[in-house]
C-alpha positions in Angstrom: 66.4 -108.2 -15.6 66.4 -109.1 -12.1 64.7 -105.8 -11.1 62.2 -106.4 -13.5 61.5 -109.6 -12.4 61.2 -108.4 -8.5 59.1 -105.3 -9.8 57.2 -108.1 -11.5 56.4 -110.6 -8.4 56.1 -107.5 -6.3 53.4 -106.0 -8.4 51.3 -109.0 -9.7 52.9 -112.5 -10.4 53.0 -112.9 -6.3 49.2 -113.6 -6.6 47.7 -117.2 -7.3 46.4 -117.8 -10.9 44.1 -120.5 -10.8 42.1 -122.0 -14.3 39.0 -122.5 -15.3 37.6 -125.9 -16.2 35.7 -125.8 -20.0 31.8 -126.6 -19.1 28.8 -126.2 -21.5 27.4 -123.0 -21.7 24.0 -123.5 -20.3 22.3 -120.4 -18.9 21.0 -119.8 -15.5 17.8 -122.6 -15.7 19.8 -125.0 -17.4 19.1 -124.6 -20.9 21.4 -124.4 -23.9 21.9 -123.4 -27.3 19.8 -126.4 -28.3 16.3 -125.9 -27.7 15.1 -128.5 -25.2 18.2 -129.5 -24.1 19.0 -128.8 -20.3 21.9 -129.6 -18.1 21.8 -130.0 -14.3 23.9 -131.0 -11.9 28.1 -130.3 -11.4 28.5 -128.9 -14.8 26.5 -126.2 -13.7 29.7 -125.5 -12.0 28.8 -126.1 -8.2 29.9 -129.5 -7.1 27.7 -129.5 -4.2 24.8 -132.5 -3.5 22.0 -129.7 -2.6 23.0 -127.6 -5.1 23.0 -130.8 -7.8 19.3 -131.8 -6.0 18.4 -128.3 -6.5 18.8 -127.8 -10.0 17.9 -130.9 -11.5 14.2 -130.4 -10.0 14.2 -126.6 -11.3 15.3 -127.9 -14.5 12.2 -130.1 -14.6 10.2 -127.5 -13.4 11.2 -125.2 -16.0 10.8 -127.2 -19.5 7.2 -128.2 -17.8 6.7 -124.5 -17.5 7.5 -123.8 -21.3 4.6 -123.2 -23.2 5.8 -125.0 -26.4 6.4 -127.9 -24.8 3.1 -127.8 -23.1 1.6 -127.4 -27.1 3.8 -130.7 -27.9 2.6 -133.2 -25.5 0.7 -136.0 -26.2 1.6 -135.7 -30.1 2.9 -139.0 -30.2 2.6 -142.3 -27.7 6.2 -143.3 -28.2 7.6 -140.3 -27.4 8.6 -139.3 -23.7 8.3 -135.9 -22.5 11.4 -136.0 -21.1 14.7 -138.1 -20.8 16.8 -138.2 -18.4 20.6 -138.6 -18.8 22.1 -139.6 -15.4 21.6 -141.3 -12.1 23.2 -139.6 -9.9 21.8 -137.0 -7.7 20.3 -134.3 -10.2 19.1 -137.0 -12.5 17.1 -138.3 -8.9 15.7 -135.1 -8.6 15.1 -134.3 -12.1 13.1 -137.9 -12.3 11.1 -137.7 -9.0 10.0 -134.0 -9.6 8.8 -135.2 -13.5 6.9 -138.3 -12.0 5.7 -135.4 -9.3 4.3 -133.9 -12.3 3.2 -136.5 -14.3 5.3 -136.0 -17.0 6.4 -139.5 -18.8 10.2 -140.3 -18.3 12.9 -142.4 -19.7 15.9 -142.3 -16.8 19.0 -143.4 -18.0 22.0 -144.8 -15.9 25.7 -146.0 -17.6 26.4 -148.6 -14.8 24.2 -148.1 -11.1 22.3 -145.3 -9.3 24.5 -143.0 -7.1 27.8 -144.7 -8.6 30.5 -141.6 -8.1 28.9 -141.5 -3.8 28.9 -145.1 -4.4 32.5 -145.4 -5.6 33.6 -143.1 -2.7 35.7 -144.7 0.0 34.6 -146.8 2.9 33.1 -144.1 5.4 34.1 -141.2 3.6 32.4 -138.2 5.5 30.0 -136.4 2.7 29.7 -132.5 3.1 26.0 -131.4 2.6 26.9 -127.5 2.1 25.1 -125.3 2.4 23.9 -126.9 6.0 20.7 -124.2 5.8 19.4 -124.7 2.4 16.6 -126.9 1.5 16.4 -128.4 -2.2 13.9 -127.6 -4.7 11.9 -130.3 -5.3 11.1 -134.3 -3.8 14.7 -135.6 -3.1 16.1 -134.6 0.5 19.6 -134.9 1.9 20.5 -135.6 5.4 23.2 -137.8 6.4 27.1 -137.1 6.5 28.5 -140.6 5.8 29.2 -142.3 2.4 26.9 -145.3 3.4 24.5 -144.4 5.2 23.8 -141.1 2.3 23.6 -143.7 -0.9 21.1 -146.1 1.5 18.9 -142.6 2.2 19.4 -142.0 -1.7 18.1 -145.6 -2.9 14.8 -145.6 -0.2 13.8 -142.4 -1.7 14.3 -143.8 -5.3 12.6 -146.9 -4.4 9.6 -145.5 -2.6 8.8 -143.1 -5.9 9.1 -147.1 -7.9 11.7 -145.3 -10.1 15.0 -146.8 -11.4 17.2 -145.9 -14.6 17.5 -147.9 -17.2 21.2 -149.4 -17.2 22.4 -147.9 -20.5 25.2 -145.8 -22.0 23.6 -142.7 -23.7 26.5 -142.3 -26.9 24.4 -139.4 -28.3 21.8 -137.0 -28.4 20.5 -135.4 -31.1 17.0 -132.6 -32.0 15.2 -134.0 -34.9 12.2 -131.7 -35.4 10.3 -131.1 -32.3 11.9 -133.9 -30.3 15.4 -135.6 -29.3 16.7 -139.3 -30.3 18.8 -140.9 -27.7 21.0 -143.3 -29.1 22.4 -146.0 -26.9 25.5 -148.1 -27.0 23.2 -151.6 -27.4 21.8 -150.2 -31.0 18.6 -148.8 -29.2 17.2 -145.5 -29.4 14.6 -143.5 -27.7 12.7 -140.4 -28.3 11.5 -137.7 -26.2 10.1 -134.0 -26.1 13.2 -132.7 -23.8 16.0 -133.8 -22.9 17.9 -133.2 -19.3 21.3 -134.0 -19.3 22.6 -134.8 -15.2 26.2 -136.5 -16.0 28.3 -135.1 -13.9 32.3 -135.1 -14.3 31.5 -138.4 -15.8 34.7 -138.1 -18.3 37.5 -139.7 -18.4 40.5 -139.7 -15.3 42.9 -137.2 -16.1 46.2 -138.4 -16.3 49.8 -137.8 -15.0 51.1 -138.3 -18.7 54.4 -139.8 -17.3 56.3 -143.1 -17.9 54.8 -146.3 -15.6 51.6 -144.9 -15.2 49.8 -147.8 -17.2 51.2 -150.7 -14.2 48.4 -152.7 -12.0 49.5 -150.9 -8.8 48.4 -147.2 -10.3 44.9 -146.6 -9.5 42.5 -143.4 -9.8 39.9 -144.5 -7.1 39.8 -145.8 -3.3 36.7 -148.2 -2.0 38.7 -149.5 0.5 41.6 -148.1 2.6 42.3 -150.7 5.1 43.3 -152.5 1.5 46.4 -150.9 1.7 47.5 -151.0 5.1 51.4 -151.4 6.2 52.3 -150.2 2.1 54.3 -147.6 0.5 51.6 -145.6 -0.8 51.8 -142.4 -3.0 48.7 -140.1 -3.2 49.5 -137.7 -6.4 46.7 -134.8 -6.1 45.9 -131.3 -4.3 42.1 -131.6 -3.9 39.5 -132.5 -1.8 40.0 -136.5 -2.9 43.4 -136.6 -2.9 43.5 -135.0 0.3 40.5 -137.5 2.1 42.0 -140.4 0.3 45.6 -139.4 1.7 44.1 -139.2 5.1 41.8 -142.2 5.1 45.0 -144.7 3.8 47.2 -142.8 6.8 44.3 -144.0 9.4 44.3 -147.3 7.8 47.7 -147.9 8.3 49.7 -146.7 5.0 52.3 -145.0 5.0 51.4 -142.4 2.9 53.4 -139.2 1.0 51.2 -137.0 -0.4 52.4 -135.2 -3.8 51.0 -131.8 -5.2 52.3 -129.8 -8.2 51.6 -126.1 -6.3 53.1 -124.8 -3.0 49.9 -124.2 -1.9 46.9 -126.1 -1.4 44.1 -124.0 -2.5 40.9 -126.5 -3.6 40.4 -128.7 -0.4 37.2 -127.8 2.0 38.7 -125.9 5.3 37.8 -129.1 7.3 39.9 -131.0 5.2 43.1 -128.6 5.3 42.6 -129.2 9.4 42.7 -132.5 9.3 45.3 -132.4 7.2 47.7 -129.9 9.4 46.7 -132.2 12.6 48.1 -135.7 10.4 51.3 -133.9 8.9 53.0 -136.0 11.4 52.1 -139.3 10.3 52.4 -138.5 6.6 54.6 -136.9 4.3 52.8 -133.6 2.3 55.4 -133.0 -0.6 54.7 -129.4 -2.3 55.5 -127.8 -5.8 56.4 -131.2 -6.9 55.4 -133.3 -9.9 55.7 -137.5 -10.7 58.5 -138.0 -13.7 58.4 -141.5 -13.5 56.4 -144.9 -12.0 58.3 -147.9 -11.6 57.2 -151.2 -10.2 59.0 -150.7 -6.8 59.8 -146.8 -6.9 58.7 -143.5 -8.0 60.7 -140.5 -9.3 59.2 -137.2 -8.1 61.2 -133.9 -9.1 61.1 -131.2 -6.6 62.9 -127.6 -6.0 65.4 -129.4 -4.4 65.8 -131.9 -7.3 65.3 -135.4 -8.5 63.9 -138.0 -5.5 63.5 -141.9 -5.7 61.1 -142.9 -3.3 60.0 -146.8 -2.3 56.1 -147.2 -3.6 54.0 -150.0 -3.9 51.0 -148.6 -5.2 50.1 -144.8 -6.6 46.4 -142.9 -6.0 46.5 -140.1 -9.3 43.8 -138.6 -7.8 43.9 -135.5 -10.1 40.5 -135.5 -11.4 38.4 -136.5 -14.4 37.5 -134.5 -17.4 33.7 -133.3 -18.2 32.2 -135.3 -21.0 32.6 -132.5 -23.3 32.6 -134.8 -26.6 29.4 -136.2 -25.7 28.1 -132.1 -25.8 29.5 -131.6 -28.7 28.5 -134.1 -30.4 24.5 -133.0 -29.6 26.1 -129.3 -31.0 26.1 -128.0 -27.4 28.5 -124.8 -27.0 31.2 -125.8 -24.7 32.9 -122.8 -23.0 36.3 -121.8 -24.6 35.9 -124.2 -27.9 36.8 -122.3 -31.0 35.3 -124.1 -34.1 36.1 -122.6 -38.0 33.2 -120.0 -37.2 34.2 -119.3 -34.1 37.4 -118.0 -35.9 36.1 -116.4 -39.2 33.3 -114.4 -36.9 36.3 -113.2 -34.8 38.1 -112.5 -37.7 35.1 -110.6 -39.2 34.7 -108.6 -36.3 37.8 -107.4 -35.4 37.7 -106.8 -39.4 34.7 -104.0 -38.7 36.8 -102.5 -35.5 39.6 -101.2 -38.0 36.9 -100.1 -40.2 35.4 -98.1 -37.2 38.1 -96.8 -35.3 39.9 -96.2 -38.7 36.8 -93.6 -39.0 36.3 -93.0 -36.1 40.2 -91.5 -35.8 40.3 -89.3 -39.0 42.3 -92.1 -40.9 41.8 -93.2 -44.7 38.6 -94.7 -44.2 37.5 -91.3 -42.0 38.8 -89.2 -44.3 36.6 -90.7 -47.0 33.2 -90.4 -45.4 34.0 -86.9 -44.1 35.0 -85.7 -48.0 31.7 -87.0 -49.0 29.3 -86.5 -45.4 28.7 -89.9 -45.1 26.9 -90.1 -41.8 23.4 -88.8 -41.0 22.5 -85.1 -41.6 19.8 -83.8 -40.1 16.7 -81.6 -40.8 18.6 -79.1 -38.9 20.9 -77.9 -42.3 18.0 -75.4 -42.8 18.2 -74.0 -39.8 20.1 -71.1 -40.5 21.1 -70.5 -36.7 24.4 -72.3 -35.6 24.0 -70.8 -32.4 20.9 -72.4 -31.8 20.6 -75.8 -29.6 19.5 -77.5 -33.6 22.3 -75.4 -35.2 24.9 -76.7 -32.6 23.6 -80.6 -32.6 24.2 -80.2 -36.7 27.5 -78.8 -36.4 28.4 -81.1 -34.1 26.7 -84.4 -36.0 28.9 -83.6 -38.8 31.8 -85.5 -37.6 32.2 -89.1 -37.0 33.2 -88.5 -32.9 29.4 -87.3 -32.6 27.6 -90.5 -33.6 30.4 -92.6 -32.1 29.9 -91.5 -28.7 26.0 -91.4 -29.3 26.1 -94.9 -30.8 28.4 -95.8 -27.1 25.9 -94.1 -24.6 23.2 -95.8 -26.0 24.7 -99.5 -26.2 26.1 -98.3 -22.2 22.4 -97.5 -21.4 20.6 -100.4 -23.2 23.2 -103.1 -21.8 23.2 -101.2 -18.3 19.5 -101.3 -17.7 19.5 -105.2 -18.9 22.1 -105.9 -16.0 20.1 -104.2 -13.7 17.3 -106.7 -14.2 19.3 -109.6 -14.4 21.8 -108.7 -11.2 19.2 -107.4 -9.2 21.6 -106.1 -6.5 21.3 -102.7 -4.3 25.1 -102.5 -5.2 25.0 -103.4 -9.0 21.9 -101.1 -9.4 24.1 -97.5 -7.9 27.0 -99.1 -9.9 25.6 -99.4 -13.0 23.5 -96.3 -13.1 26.2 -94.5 -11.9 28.3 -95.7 -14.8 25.3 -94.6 -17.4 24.7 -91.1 -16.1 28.7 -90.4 -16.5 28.8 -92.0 -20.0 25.9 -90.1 -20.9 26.1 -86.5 -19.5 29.6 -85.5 -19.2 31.4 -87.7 -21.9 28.2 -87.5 -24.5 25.9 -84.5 -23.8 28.7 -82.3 -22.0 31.3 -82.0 -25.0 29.1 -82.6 -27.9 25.6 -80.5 -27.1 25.7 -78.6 -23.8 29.4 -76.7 -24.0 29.2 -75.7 -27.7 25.7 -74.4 -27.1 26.7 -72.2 -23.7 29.9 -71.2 -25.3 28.6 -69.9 -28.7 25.8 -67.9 -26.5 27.9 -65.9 -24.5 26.9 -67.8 -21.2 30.4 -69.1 -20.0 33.4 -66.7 -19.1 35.5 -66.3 -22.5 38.6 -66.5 -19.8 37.3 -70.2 -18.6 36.6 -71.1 -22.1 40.0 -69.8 -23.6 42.3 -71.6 -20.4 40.3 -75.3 -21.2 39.3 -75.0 -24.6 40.8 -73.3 -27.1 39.5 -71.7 -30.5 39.7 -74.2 -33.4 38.9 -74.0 -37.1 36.7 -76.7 -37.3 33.3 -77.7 -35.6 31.5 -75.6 -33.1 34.7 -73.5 -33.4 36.9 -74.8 -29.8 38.4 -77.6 -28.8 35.6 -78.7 -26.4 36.8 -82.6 -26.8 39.2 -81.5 -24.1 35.9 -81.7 -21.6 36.4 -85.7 -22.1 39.6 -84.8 -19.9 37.6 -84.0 -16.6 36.6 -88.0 -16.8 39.0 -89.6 -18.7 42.7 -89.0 -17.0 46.0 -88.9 -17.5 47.6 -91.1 -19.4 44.1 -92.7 -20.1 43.6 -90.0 -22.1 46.5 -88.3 -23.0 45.7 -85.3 -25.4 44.9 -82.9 -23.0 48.9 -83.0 -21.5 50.8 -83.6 -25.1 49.6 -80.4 -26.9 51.6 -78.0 -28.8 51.4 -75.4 -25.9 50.4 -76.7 -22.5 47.7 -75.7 -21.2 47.8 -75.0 -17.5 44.6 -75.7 -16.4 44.5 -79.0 -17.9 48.1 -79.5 -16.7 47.1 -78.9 -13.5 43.8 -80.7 -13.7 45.4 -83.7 -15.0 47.8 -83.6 -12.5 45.5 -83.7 -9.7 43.4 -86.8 -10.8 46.4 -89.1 -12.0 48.2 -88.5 -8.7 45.8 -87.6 -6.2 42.1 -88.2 -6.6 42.3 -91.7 -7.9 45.2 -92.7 -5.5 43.0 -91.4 -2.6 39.5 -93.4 -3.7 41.9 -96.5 -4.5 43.4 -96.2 -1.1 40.1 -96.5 0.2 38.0 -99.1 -2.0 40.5 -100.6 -4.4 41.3 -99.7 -8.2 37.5 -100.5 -9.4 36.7 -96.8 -7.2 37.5 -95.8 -10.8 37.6 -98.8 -13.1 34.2 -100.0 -11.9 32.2 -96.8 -11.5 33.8 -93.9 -14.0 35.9 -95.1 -16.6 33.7 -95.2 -19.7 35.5 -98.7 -20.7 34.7 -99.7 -17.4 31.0 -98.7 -18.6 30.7 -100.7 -21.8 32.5 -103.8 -20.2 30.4 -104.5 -17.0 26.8 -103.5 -19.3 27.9 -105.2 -22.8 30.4 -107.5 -21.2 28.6 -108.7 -18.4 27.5 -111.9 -19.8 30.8 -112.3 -21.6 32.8 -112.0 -18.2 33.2 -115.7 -18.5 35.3 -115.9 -21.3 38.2 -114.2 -20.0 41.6 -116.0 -20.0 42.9 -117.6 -16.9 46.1 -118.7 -15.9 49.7 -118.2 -14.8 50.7 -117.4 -18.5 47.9 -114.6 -18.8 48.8 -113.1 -15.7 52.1 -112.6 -16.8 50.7 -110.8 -19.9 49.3 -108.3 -17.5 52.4 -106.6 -17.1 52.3 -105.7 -21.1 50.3 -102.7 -19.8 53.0 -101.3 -17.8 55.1 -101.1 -21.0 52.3 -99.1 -22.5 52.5 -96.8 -19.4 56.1 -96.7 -19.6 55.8 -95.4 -23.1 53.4 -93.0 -22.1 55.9 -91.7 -19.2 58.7 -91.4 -22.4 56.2 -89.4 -23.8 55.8 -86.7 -21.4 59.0 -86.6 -20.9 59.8 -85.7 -24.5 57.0 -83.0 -24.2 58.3 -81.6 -21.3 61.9 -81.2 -22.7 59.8 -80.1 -26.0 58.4 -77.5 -23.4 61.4 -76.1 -21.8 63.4 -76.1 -25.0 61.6 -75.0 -27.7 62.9 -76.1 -31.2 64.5 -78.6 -30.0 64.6 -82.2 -30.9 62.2 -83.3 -28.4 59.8 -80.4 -29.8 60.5 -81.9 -33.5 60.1 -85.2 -33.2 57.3 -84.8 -30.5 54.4 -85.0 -32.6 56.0 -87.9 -34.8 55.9 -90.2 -31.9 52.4 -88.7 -30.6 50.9 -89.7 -33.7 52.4 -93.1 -33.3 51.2 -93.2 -29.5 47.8 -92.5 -30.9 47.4 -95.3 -33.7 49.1 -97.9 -32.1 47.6 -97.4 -28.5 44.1 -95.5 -28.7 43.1 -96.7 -32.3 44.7 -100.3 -32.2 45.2 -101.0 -28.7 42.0 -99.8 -27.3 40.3 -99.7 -30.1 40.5 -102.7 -32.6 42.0 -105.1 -29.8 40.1 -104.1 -26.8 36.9 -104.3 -28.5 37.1 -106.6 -31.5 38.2 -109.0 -28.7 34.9 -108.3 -27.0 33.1 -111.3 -27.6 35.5 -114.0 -27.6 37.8 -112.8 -24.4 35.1 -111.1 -22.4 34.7 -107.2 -22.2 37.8 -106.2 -19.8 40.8 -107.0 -22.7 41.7 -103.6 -23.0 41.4 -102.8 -19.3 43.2 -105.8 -18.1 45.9 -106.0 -20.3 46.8 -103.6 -22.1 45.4 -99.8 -20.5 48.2 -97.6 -19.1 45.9 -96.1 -16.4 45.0 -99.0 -15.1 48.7 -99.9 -15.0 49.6 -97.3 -12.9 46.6 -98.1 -10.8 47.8 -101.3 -10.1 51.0 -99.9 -8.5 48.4 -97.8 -6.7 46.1 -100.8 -5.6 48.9 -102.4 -4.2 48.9 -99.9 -1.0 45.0 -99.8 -1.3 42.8 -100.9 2.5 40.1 -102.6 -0.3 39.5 -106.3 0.4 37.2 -108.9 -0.5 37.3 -110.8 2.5 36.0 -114.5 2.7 34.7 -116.7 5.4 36.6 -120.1 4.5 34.2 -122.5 6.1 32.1 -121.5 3.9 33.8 -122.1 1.3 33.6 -125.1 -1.2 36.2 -124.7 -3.7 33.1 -124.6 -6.3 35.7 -122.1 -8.2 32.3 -120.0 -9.4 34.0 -117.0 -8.3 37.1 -117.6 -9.9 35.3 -118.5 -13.6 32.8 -114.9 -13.3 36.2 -113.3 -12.9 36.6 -111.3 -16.1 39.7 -109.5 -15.1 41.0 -113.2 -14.7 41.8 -113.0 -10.5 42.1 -116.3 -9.3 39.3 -115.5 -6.7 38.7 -118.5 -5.2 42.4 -119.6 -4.0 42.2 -116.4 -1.7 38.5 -117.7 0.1 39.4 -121.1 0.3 42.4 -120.1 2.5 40.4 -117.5 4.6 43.1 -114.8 3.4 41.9 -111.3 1.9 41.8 -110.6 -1.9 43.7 -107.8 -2.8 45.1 -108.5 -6.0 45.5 -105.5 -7.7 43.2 -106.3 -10.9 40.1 -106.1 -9.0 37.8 -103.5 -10.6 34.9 -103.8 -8.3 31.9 -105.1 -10.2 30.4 -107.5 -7.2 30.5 -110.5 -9.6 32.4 -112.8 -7.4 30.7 -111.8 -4.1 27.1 -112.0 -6.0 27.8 -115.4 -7.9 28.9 -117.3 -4.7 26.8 -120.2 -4.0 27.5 -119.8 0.0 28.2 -116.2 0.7 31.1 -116.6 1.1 32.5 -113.0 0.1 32.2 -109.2 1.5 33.7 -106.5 0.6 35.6 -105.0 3.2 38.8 -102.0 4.2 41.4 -102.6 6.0 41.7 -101.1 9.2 45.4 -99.7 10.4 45.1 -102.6 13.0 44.5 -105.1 10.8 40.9 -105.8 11.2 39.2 -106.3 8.3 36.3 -104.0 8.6 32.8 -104.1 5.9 33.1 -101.8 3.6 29.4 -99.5 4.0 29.6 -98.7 0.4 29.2 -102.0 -0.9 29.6 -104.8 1.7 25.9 -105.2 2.7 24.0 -104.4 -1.0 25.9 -106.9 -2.6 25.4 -110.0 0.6 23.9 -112.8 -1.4 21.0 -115.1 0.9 22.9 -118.6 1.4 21.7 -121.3 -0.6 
């Protein structure tokens, strides 16, 4: 066990494995599943003041934009075009760029303009990332200091003669063509569109440990001097935590500063400095956690066990929780909910996936349709020719693998040109057009059309065609599945190795890709030099999965399910084994019981692994299940990857802990613990597919290799297409 748990660290549970905050699903101009409903702002995901400015005057500029709404205004004098849920500083931009426009507005506000700046300490500095990019839209931002930002805030504000209504919104809700706001003082108001700016206006988040309810626990700081010449404890590992930690030391405190991780991954760079420059007038305790709050103490347990330490007041400055119930109540989608038909579509669909692969395999169900021809026939049964390009399209449409693999190009080439247009990337464009002309030509056209049709002509060498694929007694009359092989390798695909009589050209074949084609392109640019741009499940994940790469798993306890694949590939290594010995000793019980277990390999792992899992789980768990979890290949690949010169390198200043590139992650890396550090990626997981490196706010990623003296050097294939513009 204790091997396996080093092999384990070595190989994967070394690396961070961050989470990713539920947010509602809103799409990239704010709207939602609710017609008319926008949101702006940090639950766009970037917790940034431009960024906030930035979309809450696009979202304005969007709905006024919209044609229907256009149609709908001026239907009815009581009714505002829009309403604005929010004063902080999206709901600012969202309000002067409608009064820009002349839209009518009802602003609303739960307690004052600006509050969370407002609520900030005393001369907190405020970072205004990216320092190059200019807002869209009336509101600008300028100054650095907590004070001296909410008085530039308020002029602008009260120049425009706007103000929010002081009023808590409790719910929204589409009645015909327009929205009633309900408010907490019985009122309601009405309007065309509704744009919803609140922030991480949710509740605190709590420690959940005895004490915390006393009058000297608090969640906020105004005032640090306060607190000078106290025992203060500062529970937290982010940006506040860390400020509010620093500003009490300044102030006089004496400060210890708790976090749960050994790491600090989520301040700004700036901070961390500061930080390392005051570890000698504070105390940083690491992988630690509060177990109790008393009126004079705290009990913290550490590695090192159980402390007491003397405390008169406590800063749990872990965070507050997005107002998800107020979204749900308006029936907005919130990312990683599961309702009752959330579950019974799951359910459903994973239902359809045995049907299919069930079929698609030669199992009960396939059995069934072939007995009765089931599946399309074509015109082409008169042609009396099999030899003929018609003749050898019918032969080959009469079995199920046919109009599978048609029915997978065609979703691979559909989906692939859609994430063209919506990446619009050099890199993304080679990638996924690469990825469409392999799926197509030589795991579609290849196998099922172009071999059959040269082979039954006489136009490729009957020695070539008897060494790769042998004579059969169904279909075009060989075994030309086998071509799947020169793609698909070792033990990926498997068939080609466990035959009855090895083959030595596939043997060989095999050999050479498994151990020394994809070793040598991972070496150079990582394990996606194959996941990303040949695999055909690589294919149908980043065209049908791209917008579902969001809804993969995160997590320390998901990372540990990643090894589950090297159990599949350890069961594929038992398996050659037995076919080997099968081999070299022919009746034997390895040669008996061969086929037994081969048949097991294949329902369990191809049809039910790969199959009903990997893509009945499509929808709900993004499109990289199969590939991150549970694919053998890709097991061995990460042993491979972990030698690999790929990196994706980051420029930490840049960095804002936004976690964007962490939550686009759909093989689950915790991406953005590696850039706020400065440090390299090179988790092994990393297929490849520019997501991270496109989605960052700042530009904060490049793909690079590592050089033998440790530079980190840009990687020409992708580092420069994939560069996203700052801001």
């Amino acid at each position: 066990m204790n091997i396996l748990h080093r092999y384990t660290h070595w190989l994967h549970s070394r690396w961070p494995a961050g989470r990713v905050e539920r947010m509602p699903v809103s799409n990239p101009d704010g709207s939602t599943n609710i017609p008319g409903l926008y949101v702006a702002g940090d639950l766009r995901g970037i917790p940034l003041l431009k960024f906030a400015a930035d979309s809450g005057a696009r979202v304005i500029q969007t709905l006024a934009a919209d044609p229907a709404f256009k149609a709908s205004r001026g239907s009815g004098g009581e009714v505002a075009d829009v309403a604005i849920i929010g004063g902080g500083v999206a709901g600012a931009a969202a309000a002067l760029e409608a009064k820009k426009l002349g839209l009518s507005t009802r602003w609303f506000e739960s307690s004052e303009p600006f509050s969370t700046i407002v609520n900030f300490p005393r001369r907190k500095p405020i970072f205004t990332y990216p320092k190059a990019m200019t807002p869209a839209g009336e509101l600008k931002i300028s100054e650095n200091i907590k004070e001296a930002l909410v008085d530039e805030l308020n002029a602008q504000i009260d120049n425009a003669g706007l103000a929010p209504e002081i009023a808590n919104v409790e719910r929204v809700r589409r009645q015909g063509d327009a929205f009633e706001i309900s408010l907490a003082a019985a009122g309601k108001a009405r309007a065309r569109r509704v744009v919803c700016a609140l922030g991480q206006s949710g509740d605190f988040r709590t420690l959940g440990v005895p004490g915390e309810h006393l009058d000297k626990v608090y969640n906020r700081l105004h005032d640090p001097a306060d607190f000078a010449g106290r025992n203060v404890l500062v529970v937290g590992g982010g940006d506040s935590a860390v400020e509010a930690a620093l500003a009490l030391s300044e102030a006089g405190a004496s400060v210890t500063l708790c976090y749960r991780k050994d790491t600090f991954s989520r301040p700004k760079a700036d901070n961390l400095a500061r930080l390392q420059d005051a570890r000698g007038s504070m105390r940083v305790v690491m992988s630690a956690r509060v177990t109790e709050i008393q009126q004079d103490t705290v009990q913290i347990q550490t590695r090192d066990g159980t402390q007491r330490i003397d405390n008169d007041v406590v800063f749990t400055m872990v965070g507050r929780e997005a107002p998800l119930d107020f979204f749900r109540r308006a029936g907005v989608k919130i990312r990683g909910d599961w309702t009752w038909r959330t579950t019974l579509a799951f359910a459903g669909f994973v239902a359809f996936c045995v049907a299919l692969y069930n079929w698609k395999s030669g199992g009960a169900l396939g059995n069934l349709f072939y007995q009765r021809h089931w599946w399309p026939v074509t015109i082409a049964d008169a042609v009396g020719d099999p030899n003929s390009l018609i003749g050898v399209i019918r032969i080959s449409a009469s079995g199920p693998s046919f109009w599978y693999t048609l029915a997978y190009s065609l979703i691979v080439v559909i989906f692939g040109f859609k994430r063209i247009r919506r990446r619009r990337t050099p890199y993304v464009t080679v990638q996924t057009s690469v990825l469409m002309a392999i799926q197509v030509l030589p795991l579609f056209i290849l196998p099922e059309i172009l071999l059959p049709w040269l082979g039954k002509n006489g136009l490729l060498p009957g020695g070539l065609l008897d060494a790769l694929f042998p004579a059969a007694n169904y279909g075009n009359g060989r075994e030309y599945w086998r071509a799947y092989g020169l793609i698909l390798a070792w033990p990926l695909n498997v068939y080609n190795v466990f035959t009855a009589q090895p083959l030595g050209w596939w043997l060989g074949i095999s050999f050479v890709q498994t151990f020394v084609l994809i070793p040598a392109a991972i070496w150079f640019w990582g394990k996606g030099a194959y996941c990303g741009w040949v695999c055909s499940c690589g294919a149908l994940a980043e065209t049908l999965g791209d917008t579902q790469r969001e809804k993969m798993v995160h997590g320390a306890r998901w990372n540990r399910a990643n090894m589950f694949g090297q159990a599949v590939l350890a069961a594929a290594f038992v398996l050659l084994a037995v076919r080997v010995y099968g081999w070299m000793a022919p009746g034997s019980w390895a040669d008996q019981s061969f086929h037994v277990a081969l048949d097991r390999y294949k329902w369990i792992v191809d049809v039910f692994l790969a199959g009903v899992v990997g893509y009945g789980f499509y929808f709900w768990f993004s499109g990289r299940v199969w590939c991150r979890f549970m694919c053998p290949l890709a097991a061995l690949m990460h042993v491979y990857a972990r030698f690999s010169r790929f990196r994706i390198s980051a420029d930490k200043k840049k960095c804002i802990s936004c976690n964007v590139c962490t939550s686009v992650c759909h093989q689950g890396i915790d991406v953005m613990n590696f850039a706020n550090k400065g440090l390299p990626m090179q988790d092994p997981e990393c297929v490849r597919c520019s997501a991270c490196v496109q989605s960052c706010p700042t530009g904060v990623l490049t793909f690079t290799r590592l050089a033998r003296d440790g530079r980190e050097i840009p990687d020409r294939l992708a580092a420069s297409p994939v560069r996203m513009r700052e801001g």
